[in-house]
C-alpha positions in Angstrom: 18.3 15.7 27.5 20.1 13.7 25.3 23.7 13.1 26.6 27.0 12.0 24.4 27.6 9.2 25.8 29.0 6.1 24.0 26.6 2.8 22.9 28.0 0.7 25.6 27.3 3.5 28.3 23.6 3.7 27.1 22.9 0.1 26.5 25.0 -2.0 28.7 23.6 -4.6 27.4 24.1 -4.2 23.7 27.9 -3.6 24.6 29.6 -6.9 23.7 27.0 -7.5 20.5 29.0 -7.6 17.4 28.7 -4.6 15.2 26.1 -5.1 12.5 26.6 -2.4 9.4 24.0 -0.2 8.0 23.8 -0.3 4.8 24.1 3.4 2.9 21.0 4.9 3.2 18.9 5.4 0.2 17.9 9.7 -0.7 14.3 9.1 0.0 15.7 8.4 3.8 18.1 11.7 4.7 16.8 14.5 6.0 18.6 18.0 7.2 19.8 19.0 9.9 17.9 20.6 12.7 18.3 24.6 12.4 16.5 28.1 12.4 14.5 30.3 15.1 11.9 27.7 15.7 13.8 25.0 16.5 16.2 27.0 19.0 12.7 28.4 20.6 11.7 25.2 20.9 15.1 23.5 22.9 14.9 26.5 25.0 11.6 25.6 26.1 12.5 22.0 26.9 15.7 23.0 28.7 13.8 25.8 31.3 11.2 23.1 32.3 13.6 20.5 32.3 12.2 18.1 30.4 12.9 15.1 27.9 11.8 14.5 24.7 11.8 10.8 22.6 12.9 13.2 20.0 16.2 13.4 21.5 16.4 10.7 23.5 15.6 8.2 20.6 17.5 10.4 17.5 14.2 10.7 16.0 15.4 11.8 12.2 12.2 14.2 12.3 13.1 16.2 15.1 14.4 19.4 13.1 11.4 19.7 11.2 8.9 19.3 14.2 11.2 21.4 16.7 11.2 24.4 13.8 7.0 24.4 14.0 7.5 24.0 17.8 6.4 20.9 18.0 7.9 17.9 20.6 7.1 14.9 22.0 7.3 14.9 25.9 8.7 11.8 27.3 8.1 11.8 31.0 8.7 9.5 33.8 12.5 10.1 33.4 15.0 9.3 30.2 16.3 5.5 31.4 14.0 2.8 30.6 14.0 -0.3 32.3 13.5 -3.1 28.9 16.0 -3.2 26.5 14.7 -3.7 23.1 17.2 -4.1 20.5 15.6 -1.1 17.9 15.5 1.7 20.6 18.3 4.4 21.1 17.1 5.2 24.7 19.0 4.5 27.7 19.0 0.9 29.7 19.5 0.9 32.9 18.2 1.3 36.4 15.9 4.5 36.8 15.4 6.6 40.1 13.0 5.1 42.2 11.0 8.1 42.7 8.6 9.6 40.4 9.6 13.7 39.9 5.7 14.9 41.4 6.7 17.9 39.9 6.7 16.9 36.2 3.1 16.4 35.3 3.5 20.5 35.5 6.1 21.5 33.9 4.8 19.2 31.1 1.6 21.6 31.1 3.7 24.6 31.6 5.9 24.1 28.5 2.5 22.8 26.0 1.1 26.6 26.9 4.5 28.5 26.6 4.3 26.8 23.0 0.8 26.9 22.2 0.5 23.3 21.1 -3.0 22.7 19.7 -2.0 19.0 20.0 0.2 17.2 21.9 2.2 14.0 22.2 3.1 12.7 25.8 5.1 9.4 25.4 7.4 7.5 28.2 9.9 5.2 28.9 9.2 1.5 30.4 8.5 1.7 34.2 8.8 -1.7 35.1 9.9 -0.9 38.3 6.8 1.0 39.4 3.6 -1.0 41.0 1.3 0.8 38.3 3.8 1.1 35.6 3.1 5.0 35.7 -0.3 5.0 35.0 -1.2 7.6 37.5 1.5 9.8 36.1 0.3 9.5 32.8 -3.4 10.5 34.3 -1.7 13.4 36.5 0.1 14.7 33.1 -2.9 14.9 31.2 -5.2 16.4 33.8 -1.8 19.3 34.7 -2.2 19.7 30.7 -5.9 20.1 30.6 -5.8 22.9 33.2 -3.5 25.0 31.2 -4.5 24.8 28.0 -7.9 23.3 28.1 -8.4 23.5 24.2 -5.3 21.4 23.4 -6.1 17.8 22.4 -3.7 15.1 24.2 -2.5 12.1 22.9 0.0 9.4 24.9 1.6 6.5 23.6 1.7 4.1 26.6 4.3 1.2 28.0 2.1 -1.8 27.5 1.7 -2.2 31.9 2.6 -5.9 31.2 3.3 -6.2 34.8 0.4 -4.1 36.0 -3.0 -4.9 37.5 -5.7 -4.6 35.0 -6.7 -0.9 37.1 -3.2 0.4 36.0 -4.8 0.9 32.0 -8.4 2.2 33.7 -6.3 5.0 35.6 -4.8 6.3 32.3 -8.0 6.1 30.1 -10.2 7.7 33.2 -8.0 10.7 32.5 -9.3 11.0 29.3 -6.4 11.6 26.5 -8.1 12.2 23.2 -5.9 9.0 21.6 -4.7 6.3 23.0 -1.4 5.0 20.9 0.6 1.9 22.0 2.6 0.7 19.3 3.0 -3.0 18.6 6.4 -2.0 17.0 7.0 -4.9 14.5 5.4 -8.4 13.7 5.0 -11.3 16.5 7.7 -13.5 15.0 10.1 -11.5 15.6 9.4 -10.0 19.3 11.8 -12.3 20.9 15.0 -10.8 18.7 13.2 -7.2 18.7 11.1 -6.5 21.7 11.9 -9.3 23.9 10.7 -7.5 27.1 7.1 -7.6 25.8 4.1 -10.1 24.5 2.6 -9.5 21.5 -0.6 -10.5 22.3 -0.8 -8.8 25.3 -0.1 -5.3 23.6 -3.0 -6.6 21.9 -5.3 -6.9 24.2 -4.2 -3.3 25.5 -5.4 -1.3 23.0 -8.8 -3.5 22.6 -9.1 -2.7 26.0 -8.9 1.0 25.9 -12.2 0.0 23.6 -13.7 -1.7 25.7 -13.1 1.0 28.4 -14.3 3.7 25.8 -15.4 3.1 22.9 -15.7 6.6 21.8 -11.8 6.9 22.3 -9.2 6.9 19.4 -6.9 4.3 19.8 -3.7 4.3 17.6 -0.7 1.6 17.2 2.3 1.4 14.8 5.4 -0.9 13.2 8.8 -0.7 11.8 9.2 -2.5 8.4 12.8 -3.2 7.5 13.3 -5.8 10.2 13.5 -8.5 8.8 9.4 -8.9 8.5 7.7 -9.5 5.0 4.6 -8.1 3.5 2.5 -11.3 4.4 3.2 -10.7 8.3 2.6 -7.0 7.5 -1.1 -7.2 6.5 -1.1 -9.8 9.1 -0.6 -7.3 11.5 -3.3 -5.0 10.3 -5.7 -7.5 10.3 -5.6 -8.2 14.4 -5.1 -4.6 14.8 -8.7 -4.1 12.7 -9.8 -7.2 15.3 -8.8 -5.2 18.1 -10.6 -1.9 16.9 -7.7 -0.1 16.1 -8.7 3.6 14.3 -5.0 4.7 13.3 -2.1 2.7 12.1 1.6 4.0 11.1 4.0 2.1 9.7 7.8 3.8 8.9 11.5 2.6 7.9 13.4 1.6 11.2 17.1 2.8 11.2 19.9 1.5 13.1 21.0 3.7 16.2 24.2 2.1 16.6 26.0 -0.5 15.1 25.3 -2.6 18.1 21.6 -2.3 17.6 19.2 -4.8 16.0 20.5 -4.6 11.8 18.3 -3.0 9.4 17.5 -5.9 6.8 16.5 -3.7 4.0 15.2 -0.1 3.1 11.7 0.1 2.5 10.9 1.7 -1.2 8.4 4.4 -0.9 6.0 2.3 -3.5 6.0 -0.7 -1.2 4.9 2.0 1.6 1.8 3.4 -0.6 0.7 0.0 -1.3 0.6 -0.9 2.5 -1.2 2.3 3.0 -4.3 1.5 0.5 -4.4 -2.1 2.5 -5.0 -0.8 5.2 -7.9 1.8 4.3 -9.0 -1.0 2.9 -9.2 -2.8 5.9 -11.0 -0.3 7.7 -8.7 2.0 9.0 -9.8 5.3 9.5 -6.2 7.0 9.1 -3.0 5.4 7.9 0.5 6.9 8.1 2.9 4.7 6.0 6.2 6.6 4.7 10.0 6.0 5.4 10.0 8.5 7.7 6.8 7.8 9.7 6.7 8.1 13.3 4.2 8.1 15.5 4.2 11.7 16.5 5.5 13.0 13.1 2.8 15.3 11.9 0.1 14.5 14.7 -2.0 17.5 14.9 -2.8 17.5 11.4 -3.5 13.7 11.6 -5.9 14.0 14.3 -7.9 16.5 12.6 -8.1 14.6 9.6 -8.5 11.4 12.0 -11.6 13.1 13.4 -12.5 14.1 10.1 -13.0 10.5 8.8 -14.5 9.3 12.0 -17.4 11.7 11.4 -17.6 11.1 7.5 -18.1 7.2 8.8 -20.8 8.0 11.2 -22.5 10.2 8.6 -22.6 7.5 6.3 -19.8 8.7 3.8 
């Protein structure tokens, strides 16, 4: 439910940054804008379950072509998050204190009206909750599973920083078919760009999920055009590898606002392929690396194919 409100309404605490100018964006970035049948089917759903989408809430440049296949990201547990990273479009700020019990359903409810074969369940940061969600996340999944028992699931967690260890058992209990936490950029510049979070500790989250079950996809991605180079990059790769990661995305951040973190250069599509063929050749079994990578664009077809590979590699191919 994406509201029109201005920058220092959203983000309070980007309001007295100084602006920082985007430069013009390059063709290979623009996209159109969201139209057509599908894509009014699609906010219709969203609006009778009342729910929220990180395509909305985070001006996701993808969202007409995935809401025209009828295809959105749920974001549950409300639509203010309680860090305030200086990349992210979603609102700062103080959420409810209750959890809406009612959610996990309407979730469900709207992946069968649709007919998702494959869905995305994200959330904001819960800081403020004892588990950090978890239990939501698990609740969401199971309400999913009931309705439409031959959809596959994937979430893309908070990283429970200020959770007890059971918080990240509760969620992978439930059984989601991939487990994505993105570590969002490289570690030198977390305090600038995700200051709210550890590097390290995101980390040891998704080697965790592993450890927890190792038959489980795990998935993470970055943002290049931050202010990172290539060397951090592959970096970056290699302690997700370390950490067993099976899917990596990397796309072009873009500036919100002009009081958001400034985009330091636009990625050229080449520099994108060659990160791509590093990475398979560091042992990822799927790679997503274009501009306009996220980590829900195109997710159903990636899982297949992710699936795919995983069996060619146990087969020996």
């Amino acid at each position: 439910m994406r509201d029109l409100k201005l920058p220092d309404q959203r983000h309070p605490e980007k309001a007295h940054r100084p602006d920082r100018a985007q430069p013009k964006k390059p063709s290979w970035i623009r996209v159109k804008a969201p139209s057509g049948k599908g894509y009014a089917e699609t906010h219709r759903i969203m609006r009778e379950n009342k729910l929220v989408t990180v395509c909305e809430e985070a001006g996701c440049p993808n969202a007409g072509e995935c809401w025209s296949q009828g295809h959105a990201t749920m974001m549950i547990m409300g639509e203010v998050c309680t860090r305030a990273c200086s990349f992210c479009n979603i609102a700062t700020g103080k959420p409810p204190e209750e959890l809406d019990v009612f959610e996990p359903g309407r979730v469900a409810d709207a992946v069968q009206k649709l007919g998702l074969n494959h869905v995305v369940v994200t959330s904001v940061d819960r800081d403020d909750i004892e588990d950090g969600g978890a239990e939501h996340f698990a609740q969401t999944i199971r309400a999913i599973r009931h309705r439409s028992p031959g959809t596959t699931i994937e979430i893309l967690t908070p990283d429970f920083i200020r959770c007890a260890p059971e918080a990240l058992e509760v969620v992978v209990a439930a059984k989601p078919d991939v487990f994505n936490h993105n570590l969002e950029t490289v570690p030198g510049l977390y305090p600038e760009v995700r200051p709210g979070a550890r590097y390290f500790h995101s980390l040891r989250l998704l080697q965790r999920v592993k450890e927890l079950d190792p038959t489980m996809f795990t998935k993470s991605g970055i943002m290049v055009g931050l202010g990172e180079d290539r060397q951090a990059v592959l970096q970056v790769m290699d302690d997700m590898r370390a950490a067993d990661v099976d899917f990596l995305t990397i796309g072009q951040y873009l500036q919100p606002t002009p009081k958001h973190h400034a985009v330091d250069r636009f990625v050229h599509p080449d520099e994108f392929a060659a990160y791509e063929k590093s990475a398979y050749g560091k042992g990822f079994l799927m790679v997503s690396a274009t501009p306009l990578t996220r980590s829900s664009y195109h997710a159903g077809d990636d899982f297949a194919r992710l699936r795919e590979n995983r069996l060619k590699k146990l087969a020996g191919g």
